[in-house]
C-alpha positions in Angstrom: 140.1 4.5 95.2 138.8 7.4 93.9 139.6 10.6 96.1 138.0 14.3 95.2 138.2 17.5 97.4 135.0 19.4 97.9 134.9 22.6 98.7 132.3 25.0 100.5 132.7 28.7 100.5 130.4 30.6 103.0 130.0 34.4 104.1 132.7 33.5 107.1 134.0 30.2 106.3 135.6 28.1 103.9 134.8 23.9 104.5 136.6 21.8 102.5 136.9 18.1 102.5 138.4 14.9 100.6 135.6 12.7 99.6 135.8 9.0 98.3 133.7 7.6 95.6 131.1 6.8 98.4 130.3 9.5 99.9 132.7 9.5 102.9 134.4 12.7 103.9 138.0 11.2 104.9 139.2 14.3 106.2 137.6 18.0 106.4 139.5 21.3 107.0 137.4 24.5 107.9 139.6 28.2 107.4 137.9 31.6 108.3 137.7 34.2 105.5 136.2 37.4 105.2 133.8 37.8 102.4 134.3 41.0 100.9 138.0 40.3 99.9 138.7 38.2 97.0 141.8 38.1 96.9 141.4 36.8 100.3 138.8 33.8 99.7 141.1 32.7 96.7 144.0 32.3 98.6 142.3 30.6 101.7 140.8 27.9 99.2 143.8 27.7 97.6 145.5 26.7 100.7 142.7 24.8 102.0 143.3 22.8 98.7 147.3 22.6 98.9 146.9 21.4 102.2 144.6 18.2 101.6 145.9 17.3 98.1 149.5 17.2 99.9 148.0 13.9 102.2 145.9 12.4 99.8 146.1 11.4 95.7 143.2 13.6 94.4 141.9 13.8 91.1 139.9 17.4 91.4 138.3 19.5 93.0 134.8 20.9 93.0 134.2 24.3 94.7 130.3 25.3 95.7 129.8 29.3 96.0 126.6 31.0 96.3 125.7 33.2 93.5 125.4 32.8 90.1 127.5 30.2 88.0 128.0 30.2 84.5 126.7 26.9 82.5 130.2 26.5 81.9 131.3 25.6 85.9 133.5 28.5 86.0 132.7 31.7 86.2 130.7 33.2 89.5 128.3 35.8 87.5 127.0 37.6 90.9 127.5 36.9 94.7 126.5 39.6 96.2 127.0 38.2 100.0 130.7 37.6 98.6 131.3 40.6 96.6 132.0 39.0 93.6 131.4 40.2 89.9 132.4 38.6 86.8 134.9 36.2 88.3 136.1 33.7 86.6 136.7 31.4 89.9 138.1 28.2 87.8 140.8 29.9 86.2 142.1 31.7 89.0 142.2 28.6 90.8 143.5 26.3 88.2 146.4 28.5 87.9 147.2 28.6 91.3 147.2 24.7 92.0 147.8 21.9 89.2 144.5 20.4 89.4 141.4 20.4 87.7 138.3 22.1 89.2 134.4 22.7 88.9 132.8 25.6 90.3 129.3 25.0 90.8 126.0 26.8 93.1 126.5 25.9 96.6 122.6 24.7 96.9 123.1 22.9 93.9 126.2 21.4 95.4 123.7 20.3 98.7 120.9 19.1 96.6 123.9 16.6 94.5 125.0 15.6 97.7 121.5 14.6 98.9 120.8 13.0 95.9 123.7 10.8 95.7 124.5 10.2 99.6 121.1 11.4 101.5 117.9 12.2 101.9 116.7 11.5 98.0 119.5 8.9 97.1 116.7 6.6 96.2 114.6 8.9 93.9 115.8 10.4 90.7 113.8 13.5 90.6 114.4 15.7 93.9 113.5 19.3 95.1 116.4 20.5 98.0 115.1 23.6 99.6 117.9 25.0 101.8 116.7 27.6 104.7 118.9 29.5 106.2 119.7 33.4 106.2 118.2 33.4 102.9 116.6 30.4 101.1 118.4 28.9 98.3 117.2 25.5 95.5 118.6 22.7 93.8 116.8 20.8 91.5 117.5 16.9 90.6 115.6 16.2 87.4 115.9 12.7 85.9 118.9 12.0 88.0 120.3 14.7 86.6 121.4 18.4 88.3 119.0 20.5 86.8 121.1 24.2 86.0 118.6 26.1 83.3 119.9 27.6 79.6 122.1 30.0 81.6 123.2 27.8 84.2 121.4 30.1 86.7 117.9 27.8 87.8 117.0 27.0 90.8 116.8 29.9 92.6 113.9 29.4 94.6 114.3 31.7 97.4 113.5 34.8 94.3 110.5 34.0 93.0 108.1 36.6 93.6 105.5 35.8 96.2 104.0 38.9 97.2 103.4 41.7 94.9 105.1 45.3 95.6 105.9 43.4 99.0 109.1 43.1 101.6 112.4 44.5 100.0 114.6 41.5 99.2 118.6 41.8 99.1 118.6 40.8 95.5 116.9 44.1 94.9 113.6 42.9 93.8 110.5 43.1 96.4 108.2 40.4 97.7 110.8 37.0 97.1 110.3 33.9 99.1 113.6 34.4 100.6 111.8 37.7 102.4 108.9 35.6 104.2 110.7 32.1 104.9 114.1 32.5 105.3 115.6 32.3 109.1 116.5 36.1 108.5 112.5 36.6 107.9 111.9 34.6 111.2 114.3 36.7 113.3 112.9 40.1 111.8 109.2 39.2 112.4 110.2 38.0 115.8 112.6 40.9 117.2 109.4 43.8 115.7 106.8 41.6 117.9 109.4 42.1 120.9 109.9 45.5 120.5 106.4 46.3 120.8 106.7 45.1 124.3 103.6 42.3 123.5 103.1 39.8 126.4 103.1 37.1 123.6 106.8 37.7 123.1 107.8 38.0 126.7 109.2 35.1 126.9 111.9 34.9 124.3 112.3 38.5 125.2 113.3 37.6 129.0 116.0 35.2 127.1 117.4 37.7 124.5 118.2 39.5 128.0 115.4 42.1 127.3 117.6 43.3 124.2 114.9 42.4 120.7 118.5 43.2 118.6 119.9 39.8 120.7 116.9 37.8 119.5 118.2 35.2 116.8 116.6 32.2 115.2 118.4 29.2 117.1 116.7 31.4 120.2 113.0 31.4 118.4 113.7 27.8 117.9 115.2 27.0 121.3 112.2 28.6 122.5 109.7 26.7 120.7 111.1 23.2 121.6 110.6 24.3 125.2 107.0 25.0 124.1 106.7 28.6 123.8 103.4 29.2 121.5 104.6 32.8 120.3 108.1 30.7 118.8 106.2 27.7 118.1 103.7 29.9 116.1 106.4 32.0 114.1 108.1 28.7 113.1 104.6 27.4 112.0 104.4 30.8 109.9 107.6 30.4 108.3 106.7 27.0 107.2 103.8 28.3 106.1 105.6 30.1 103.6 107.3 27.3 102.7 104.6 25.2 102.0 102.6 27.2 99.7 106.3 28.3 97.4 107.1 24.1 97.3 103.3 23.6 96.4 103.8 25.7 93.2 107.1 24.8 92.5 105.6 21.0 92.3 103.0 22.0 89.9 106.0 22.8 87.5 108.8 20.4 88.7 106.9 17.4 89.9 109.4 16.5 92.2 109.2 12.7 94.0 110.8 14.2 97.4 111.0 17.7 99.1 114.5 17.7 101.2 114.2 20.6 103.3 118.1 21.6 104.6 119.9 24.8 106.1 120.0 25.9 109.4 117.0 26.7 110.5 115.9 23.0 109.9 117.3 22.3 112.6 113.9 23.3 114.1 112.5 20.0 113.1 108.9 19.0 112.6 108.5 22.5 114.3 108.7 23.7 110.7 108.9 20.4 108.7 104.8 19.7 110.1 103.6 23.2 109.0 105.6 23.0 105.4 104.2 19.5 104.5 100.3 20.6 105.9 100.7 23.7 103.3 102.3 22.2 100.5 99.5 19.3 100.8 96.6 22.3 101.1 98.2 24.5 98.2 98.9 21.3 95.6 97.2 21.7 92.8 95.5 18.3 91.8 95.7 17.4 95.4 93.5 14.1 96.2 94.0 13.2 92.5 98.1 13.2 92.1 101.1 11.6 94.4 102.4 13.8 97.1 105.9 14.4 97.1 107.0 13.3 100.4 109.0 16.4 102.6 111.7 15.0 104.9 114.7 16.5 106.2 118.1 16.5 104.8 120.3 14.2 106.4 124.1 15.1 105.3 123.9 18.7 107.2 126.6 21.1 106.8 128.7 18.5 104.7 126.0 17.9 101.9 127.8 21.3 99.7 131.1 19.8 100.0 130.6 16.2 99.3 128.1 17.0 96.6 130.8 19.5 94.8 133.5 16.7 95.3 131.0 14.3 93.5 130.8 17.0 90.8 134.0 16.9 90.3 134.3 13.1 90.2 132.2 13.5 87.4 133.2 16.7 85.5 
């Protein structure tokens, strides 16, 4: 049997697991590290690593990080939620434990995952949207993990939706990432609030008054109890959604939209509004296939077993 360990580096949180050939996590480890060390997040993968490959005959290990990667599945370029410049990830690794790793785009790692084990494993050409704090891509093209000349494609979340608009982290203004991300959905939410609007009273009376305690499992708790202000702000984020996945199908023609990440979690709260704006903003629509949008199925696993099947298959 063939055994990989997949790892998943977050902001917080380190998830690694050893995977077999079909998809089945065997067993999974989680570590806390803090994100602006290096040093730090090596050592706690390294661990994380020595730890599983001491109970179980692996043959390597693939490593999702957000950020970056070099076409070469080694270096992290830029990760700028893990302070990381430059970093040549696989070689620090590799010569810290005697086995042979991959370091590959964490939403790239989810979409894999998907592809071979969930949501898409029956199409070959699939579009993973990932929404969370920010909103991240991976692209299946072909039944093949689409990466770009530089090994940088498929960041989705920064392409450019409104000119001169919201100031993104990566530095540019007006990205996806800034109108339908979960971060966006909290920001929009908590300014309402503050303004002391009766629409928001609600979901202010259970942040405890406090806008800064608003959050989006709140906005979303809300909604499922069938709060229009929540339900309405979820509907806006998917909005958003929609109309980026309409244009990146004009381009990608993708047979399924997987839609992942926490705030997903939401259900056809968001999944509804997405799939009525990507099938109003399609161009060709009524004379072309619509991708169909479900939701991913493999949740906060589909990075790590996707990165151990990238391994597999170095």
């Amino acid at each position: 049997m063939s055994l990989t360990i997949g790892v998943d580096v977050g902001g917080t949180k380190i998830l690694g697991g050893v995977v077999d050939e079909d998809g089945k996590v065997l067993e999974e480890l989680r570590v806390v590290s803090p994100a602006t060390d290096v040093a730090a997040i090596e050592e706690a993968i390294t661990r994380l690593v020595v730890e599983l490959s001491g109970r179980h005959a692996v043959e390597a290990v693939g490593v999702g990080a957000a950020g970056y990667i070099d076409k070469g599945r080694s270096v992290v370029m830029f990760a700028p939620n893990l302070a990381w410049r430059d970093l040549d990830l696989r070689r620090e690794l590799e010569e810290r434990v005697p086995l042979p790793f991959v370091v590959e785009n964490d939403a790239n790692a989810a979409a894999w995952g998907e592809f071979r084990y969930g949501a898409g494993e029956e199409f070959d050409d699939l579009l993973l949207v990932t929404v969370g704090t920010g909103v991240g891509g991976g692209i299946v093209h072909d039944g093949r993990l689409f990466r770009g000349g530089y090994g940088v494609g498929g960041e989705i979340g920064h392409m450019r939706v409104v000119p001169d608009g919201i100031l993104c982290g990566c530095g540019n203004r007006g990205c996806l990432e800034s109108y339908g991300s979960g971060s966006a959905l909290v920001r929009e939410a908590r300014a309402v609030a503050t303004t002391g609007s009766p629409f928001a009273r609600t979901l202010l009376d259970r942040a405890g008054g406090d806008p800064a305690a608003i959050t989006g499992p709140l906005v979303t708790e809300c909604a499922e109890a069938g709060d229009p202000f929540c339900v309405e702000q979820l509907a806006n984020l998917g909005t958003w959604l929609g109309d980026g996945i309409a244009s990146l199908a004009a381009v990608l023609d993708p047979a399924v939209v997987v839609i992942g990440g926490g705030v997903s979690a939401a259900g056809d709260l968001l999944l509804d509004p997405i799939r009525a704006a990507f099938a109003r903003q399609l161009t060709g629509r009524g004379h072309r296939p619509l991708a169909e949008v479900r939701p991913a199925v493999l949740g906060n696993r589909a990075g790590l077993i996707g990165a151990a099947d990238l391994a597999r298959h170095r």
